[in-house]
N, C-alpha and C positions, 0 to 999 in steps of 0.2 A: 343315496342322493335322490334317486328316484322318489322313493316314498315319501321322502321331504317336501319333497314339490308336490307329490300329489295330496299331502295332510297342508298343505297352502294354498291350492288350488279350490280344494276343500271348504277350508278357514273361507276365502275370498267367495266363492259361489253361496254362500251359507247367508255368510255376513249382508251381500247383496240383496239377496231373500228378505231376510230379514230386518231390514231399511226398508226394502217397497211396501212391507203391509206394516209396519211400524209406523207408515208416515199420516194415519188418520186419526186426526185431530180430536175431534170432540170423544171419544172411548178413551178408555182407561187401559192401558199396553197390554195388562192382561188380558185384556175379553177380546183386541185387534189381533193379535199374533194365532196361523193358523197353527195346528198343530205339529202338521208336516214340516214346517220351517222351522217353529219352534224345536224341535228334532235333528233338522239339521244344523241350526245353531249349536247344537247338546251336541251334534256329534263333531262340529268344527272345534268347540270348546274343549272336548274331550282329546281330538289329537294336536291339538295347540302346547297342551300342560305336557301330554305321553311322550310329546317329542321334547319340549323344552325339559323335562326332567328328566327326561333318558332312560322312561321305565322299560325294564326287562317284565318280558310273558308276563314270569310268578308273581312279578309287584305289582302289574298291574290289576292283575287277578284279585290281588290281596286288598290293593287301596283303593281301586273305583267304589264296591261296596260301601264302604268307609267313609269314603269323602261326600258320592252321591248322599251319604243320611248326614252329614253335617252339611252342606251346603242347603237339605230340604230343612234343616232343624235352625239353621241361620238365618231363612228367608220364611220361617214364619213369627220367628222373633222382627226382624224387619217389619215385616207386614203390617203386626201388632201394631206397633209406633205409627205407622203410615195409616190405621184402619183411626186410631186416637185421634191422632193430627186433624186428618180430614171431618173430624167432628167437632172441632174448634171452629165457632166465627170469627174470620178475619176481619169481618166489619163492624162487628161488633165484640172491643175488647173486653173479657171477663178477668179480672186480674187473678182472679183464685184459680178457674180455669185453666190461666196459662201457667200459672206456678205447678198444679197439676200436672199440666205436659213436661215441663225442666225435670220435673223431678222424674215422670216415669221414662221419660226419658233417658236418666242419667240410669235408672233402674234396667232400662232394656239393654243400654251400651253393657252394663255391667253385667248381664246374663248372657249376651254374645263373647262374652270377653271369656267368661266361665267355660260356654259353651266349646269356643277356640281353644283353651287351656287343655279342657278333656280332650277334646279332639286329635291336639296335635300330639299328646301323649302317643295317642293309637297311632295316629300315623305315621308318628316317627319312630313307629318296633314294624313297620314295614318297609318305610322310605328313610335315607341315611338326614343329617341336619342341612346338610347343603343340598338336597332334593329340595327341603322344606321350604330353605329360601326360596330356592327357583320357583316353589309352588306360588310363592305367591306374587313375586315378579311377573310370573305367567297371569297369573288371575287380573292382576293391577294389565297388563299391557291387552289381555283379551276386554277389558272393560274400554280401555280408549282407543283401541280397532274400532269399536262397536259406536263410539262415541264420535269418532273423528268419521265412520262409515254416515250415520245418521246428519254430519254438519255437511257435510259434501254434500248427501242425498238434497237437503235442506235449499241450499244454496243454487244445488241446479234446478232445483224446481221454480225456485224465485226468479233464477233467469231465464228460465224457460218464461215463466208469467208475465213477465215484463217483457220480451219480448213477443207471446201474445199480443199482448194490450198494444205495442208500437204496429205491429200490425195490422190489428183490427183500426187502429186511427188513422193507421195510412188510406185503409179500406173506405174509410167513413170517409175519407176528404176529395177522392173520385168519384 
């Protein structure tokens, strides 16, 4: 029980981190996230799935390798798509261009979907099929921590500013 609450403790100290320097604007998340946080993200992430899939020492021994090079092998397929995208103008439509993007797109989804296929092969000669759900239950609910962490972040900051602002006009009208 102990160790539950301190891999949530974790999660939650991680996750916070990781919203305060997430939250500047004009950079691209990858070049704002320091690396330390980034880290501790990886490692809130990492006892989130360890605990919700129940790995024993040996498995996990055996699947972090594993997963770590499919998640690095999934997110430069992602990338790709998002490196494309960001080369399309959105103000100015090229209709071939965009037929372009549909299509490599539907080409990328179809080389992660590959990628997933091989992947879970391996995984699953280390982790049983009901681990595997959970894997990705765990990944889906670690994505909307992060998501639901970032709109909270969002939200107080907006009422922090607006409450600024009522201030400083209280300020200006003595």
């Amino acid at each position: 029980m102990k160790r539950f609450k301190n891999s949530w403790i974790t999660l939650l100290l991680a996750m916070t981190s990781w919203v305060a320097v997430a939250q500047e604007e004009d950079a691209p998340p990858q070049q704002t996230i320091d690396p330390k946080v980034r880290e501790k993200v990886e490692a809130a992430r990492i006892a989130l799935i360890t605990n919700r899939l129940g790995l024993s020492p040996g498995q996990a021994e055996k699947f972090w390798p594993v997963y770590r090079e499919f998640a690095q092998k999934r997110q430069e397929i992602r990338k790709e798509f998002r490196q494309v995208q960001q080369g399309v103008e959105r103000n100015k439509p090229d209709q071939q261009k965009q037929e372009e993007l549909v299509k490599l797109g539907f080409q990328l989804k179809q080389n992660e979907l590959n990628l997933e296929k091989d992947y879970s092969g391996r995984i699953m000669s280390i982790i049983s099929a009901q681990q595997m759900l959970n894997l990705r239950k765990a990944e889906q609910d670690f994505r909307l921590l992060i998501i639901n962490q970032l709109q909270q972040r969002r939200a107080m900051q907006q009422r922090k500013e607006i409450l600024r602002d009522k201030n400083q006009r209280l300020r200006q009208r003595k």
